[in-house]
Residue frames relative to the residue before (quaternion, step in Angstrom):
aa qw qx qy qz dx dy dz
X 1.0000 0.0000 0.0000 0.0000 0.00 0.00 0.00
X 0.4195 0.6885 -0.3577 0.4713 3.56 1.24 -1.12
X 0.7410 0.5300 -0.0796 0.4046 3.55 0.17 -2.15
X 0.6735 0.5318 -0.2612 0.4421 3.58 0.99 -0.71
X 0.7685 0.4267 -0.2008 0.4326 2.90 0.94 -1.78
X 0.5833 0.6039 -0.4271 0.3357 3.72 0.96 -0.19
X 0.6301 0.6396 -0.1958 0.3943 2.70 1.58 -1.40
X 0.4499 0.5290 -0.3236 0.6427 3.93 1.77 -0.95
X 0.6736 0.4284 -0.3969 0.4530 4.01 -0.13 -0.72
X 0.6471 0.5953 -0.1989 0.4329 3.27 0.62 -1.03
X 0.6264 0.5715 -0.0857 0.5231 3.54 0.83 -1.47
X 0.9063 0.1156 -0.0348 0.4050 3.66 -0.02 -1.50
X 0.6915 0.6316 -0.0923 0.3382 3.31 1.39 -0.97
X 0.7055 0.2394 -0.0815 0.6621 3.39 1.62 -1.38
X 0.5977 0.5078 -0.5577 0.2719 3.06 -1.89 0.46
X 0.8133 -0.2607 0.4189 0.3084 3.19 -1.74 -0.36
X 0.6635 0.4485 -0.2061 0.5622 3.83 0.55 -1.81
X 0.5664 -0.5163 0.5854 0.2645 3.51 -1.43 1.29
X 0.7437 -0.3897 0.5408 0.0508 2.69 -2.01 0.62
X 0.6242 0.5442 -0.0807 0.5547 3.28 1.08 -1.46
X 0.8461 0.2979 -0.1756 0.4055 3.24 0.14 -1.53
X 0.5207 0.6388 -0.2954 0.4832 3.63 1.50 -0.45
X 0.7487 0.5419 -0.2653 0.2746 3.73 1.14 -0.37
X 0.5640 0.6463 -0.0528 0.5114 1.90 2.54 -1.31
X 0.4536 0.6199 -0.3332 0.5468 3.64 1.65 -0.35
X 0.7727 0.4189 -0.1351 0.4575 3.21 0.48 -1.40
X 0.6033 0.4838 -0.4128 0.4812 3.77 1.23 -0.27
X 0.7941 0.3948 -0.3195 0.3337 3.28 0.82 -0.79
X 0.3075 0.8160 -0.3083 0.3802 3.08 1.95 -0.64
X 0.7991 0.3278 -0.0679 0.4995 3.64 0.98 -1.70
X 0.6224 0.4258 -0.4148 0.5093 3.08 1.11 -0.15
X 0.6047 0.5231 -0.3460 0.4909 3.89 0.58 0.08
X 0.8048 0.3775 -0.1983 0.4128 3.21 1.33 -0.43
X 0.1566 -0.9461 0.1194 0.2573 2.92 2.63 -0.28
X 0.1614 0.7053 -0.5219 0.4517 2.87 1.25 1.87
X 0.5402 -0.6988 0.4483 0.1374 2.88 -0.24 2.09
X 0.7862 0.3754 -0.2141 0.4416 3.43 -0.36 -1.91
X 0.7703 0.3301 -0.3951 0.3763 3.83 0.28 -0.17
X 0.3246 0.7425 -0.3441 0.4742 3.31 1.96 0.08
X 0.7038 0.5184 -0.1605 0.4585 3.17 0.98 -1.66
X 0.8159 0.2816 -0.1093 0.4931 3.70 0.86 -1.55
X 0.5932 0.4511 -0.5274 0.4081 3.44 0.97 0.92
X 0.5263 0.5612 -0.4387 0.4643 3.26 1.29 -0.60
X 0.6405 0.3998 -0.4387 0.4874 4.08 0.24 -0.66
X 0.7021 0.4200 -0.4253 0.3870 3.54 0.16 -0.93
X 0.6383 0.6673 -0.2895 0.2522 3.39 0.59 -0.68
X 0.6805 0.3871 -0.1873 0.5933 2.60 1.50 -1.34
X 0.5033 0.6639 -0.4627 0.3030 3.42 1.08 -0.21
X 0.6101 0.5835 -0.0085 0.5359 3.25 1.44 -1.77
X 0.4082 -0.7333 0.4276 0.3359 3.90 1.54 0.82
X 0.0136 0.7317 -0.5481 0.4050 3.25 0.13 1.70
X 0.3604 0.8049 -0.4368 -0.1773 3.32 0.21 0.34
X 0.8406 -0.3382 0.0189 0.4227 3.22 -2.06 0.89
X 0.4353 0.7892 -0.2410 0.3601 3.68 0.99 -0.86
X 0.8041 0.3187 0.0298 0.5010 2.86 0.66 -1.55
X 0.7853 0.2591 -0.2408 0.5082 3.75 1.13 -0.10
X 0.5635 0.3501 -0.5645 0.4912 3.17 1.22 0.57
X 0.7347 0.6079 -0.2169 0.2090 3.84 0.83 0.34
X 0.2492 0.8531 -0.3023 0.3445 2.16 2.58 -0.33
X 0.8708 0.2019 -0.3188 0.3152 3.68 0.37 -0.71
X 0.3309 0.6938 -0.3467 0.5375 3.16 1.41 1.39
X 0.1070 -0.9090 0.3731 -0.1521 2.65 1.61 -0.86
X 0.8658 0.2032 0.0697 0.4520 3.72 -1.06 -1.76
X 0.8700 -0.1922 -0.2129 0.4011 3.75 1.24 0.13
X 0.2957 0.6260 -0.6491 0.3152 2.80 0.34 1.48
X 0.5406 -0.5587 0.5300 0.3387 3.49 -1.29 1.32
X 0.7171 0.5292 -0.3969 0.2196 3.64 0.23 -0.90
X 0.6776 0.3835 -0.3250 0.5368 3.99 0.95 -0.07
X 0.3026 -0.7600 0.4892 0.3025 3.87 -0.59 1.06
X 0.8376 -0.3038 0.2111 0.4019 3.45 -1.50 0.04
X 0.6388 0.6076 -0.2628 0.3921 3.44 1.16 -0.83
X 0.7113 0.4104 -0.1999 0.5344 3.21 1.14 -1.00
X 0.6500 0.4443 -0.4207 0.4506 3.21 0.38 -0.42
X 0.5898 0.5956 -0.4214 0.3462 3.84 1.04 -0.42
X 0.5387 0.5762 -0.2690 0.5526 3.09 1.72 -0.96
X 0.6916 0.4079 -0.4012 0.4408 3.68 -0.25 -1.09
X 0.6150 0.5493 -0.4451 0.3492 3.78 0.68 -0.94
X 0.7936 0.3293 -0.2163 0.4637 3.13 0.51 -1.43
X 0.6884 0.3373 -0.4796 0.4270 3.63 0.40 0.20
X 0.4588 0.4634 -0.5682 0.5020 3.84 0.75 0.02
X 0.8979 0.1940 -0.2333 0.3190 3.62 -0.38 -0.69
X 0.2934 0.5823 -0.5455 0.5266 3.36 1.32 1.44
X 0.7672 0.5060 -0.0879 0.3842 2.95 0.77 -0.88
X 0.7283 0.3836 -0.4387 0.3605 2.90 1.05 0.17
X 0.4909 -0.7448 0.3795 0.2454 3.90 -0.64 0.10
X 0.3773 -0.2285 -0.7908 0.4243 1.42 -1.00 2.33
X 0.6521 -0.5068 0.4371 0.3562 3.47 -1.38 0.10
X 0.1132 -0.8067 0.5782 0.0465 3.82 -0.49 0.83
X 0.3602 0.6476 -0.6197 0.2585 4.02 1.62 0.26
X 0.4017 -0.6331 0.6500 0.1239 4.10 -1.21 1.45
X 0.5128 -0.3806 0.5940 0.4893 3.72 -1.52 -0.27
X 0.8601 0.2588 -0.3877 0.2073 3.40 0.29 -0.52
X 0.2932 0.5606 -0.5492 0.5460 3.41 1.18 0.62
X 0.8435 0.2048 -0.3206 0.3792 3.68 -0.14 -0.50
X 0.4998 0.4076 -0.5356 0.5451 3.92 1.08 0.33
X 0.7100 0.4841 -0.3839 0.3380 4.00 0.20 -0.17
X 0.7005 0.4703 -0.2747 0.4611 3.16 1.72 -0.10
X 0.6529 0.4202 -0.3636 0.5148 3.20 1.33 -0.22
X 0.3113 0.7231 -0.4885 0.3764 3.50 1.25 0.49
X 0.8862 0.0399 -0.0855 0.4536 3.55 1.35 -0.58
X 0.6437 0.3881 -0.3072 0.5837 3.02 1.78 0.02
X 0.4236 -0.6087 0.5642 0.3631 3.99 -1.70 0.37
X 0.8272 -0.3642 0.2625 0.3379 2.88 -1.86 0.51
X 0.5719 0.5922 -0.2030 0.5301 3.64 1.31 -0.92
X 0.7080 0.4207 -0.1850 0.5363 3.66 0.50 -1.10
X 0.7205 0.4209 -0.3671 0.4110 3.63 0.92 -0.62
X 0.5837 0.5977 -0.2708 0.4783 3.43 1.69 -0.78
X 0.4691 0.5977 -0.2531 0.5989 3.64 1.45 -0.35
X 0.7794 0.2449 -0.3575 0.4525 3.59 0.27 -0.97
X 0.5921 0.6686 -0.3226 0.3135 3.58 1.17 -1.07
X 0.4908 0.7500 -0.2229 0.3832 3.40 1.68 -1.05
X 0.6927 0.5371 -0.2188 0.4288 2.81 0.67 -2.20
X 0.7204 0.4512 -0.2895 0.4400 3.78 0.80 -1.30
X 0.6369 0.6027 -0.2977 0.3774 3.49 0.75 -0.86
X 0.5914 0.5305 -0.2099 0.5699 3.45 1.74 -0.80
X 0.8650 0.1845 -0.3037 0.3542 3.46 0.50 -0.81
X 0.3088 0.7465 -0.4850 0.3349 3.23 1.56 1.11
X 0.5953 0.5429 -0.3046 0.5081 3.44 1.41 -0.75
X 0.6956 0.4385 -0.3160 0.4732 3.83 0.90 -1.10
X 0.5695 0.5928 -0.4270 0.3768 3.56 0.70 -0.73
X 0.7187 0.4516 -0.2075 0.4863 3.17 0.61 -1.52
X 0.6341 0.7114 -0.1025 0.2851 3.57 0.75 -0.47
X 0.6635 0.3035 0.0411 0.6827 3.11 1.75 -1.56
X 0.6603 0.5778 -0.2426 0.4139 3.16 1.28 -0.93
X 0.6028 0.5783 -0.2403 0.4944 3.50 1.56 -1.12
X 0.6825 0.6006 -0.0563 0.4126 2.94 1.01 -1.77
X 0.1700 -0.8489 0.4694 0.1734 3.12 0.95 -0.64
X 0.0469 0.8936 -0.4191 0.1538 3.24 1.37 0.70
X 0.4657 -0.7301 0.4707 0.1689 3.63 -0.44 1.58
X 0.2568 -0.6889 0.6575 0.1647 3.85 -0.83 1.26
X 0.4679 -0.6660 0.5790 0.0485 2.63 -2.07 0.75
X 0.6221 -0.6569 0.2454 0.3482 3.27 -0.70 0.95
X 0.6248 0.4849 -0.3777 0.4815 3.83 0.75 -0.01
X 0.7445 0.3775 -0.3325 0.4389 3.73 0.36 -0.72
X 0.7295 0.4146 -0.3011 0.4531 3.42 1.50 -0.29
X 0.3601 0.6730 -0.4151 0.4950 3.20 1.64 0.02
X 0.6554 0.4999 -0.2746 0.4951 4.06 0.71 -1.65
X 0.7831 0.5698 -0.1624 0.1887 3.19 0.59 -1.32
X 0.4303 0.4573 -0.3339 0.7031 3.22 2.07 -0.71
X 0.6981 0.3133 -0.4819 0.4270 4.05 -0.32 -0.80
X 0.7356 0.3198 -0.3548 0.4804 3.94 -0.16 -0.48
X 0.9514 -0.1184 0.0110 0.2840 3.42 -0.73 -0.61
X 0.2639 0.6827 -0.3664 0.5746 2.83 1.78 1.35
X 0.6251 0.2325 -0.3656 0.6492 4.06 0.69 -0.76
X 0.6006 0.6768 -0.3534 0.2373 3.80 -0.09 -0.11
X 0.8312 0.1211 0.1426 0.5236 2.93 0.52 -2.00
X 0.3223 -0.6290 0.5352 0.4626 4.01 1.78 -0.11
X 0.1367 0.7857 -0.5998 0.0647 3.52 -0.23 1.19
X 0.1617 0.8482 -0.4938 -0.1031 3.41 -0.10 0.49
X 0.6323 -0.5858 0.3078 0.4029 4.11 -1.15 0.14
X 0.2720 -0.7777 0.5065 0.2544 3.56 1.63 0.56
X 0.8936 0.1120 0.0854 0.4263 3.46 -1.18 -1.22
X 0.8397 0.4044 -0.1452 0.3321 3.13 0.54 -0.93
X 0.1714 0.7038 -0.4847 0.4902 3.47 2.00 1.40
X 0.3115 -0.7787 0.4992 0.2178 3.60 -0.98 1.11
């Protein structure tokens, strides 16, 4: 667990790629993989990480909403379709991303997805019982939107 959690510090915390824009990977990351509970604890973090509400209830919008700029949305692209299974990330998901990000910053974003492939699967199997704050964020952000609810993962 130790080994993991460095490995999460490591993942979300360091590098170059915001804070912000790393959560948002990972929100959409889980929403592509449709692991509620990480649905739940990226939206808070996000919003923790100055997300704003805007932006995470739109994330899966994502491709038109005005509110995420070209950069991000290169990101969300290419981590939504990491993420999905089998992987669907195209050359051109990765020439649109290095349109604004370095080779470093793209390995960062790829990370982030590559990480919440293990948690998705994980919580999602597990069925791993949410807590009242990330599911609390999660009904105000992309809950009045999209009828989020904490499926499985209701103690």
């Amino acid at each position: 667990m130790r080994a993991f959690m460095q490995l999460n510090q490591a993942v979300l915390y360091e590098g170059a790629v915001s804070k912000e824009l790393k959560m948002l990977v990972s929100l959409i990351a889980s929403e592509a993989s449709g692991c509620r509970y990480c649905q739940a604890h990226m939206a808070n973090l996000s919003k923790i990480y100055n997300a704003s509400a805007e932006k995470i209830s739109k994330v899966w919008e994502f491709e038109t909403a005005d509110c995420f700029s070209a950069a991000e949305k290169a990101a969300l692209r290419l981590a939504y379709h990491g993420a999905l299974s089998p992987a669907q990330a195209t050359e051109e998901d990765f020439a649109a991303v290095y349109e604004h990000f370095s080779e470093g910053e793209v390995v960062e974003i790829v990370a982030s997805v590559a990480l919440f492939g293990f948690l998705n699967r994980w919580n999602d199997t597990m069925a791993t019982e949410l807590e009242e704050l990330p599911a609390n964020v999660a009904m105000e952000t992309i809950g009045s939107e999209f009828g989020w609810d904490a499926g499985k993962h209701v103690g």
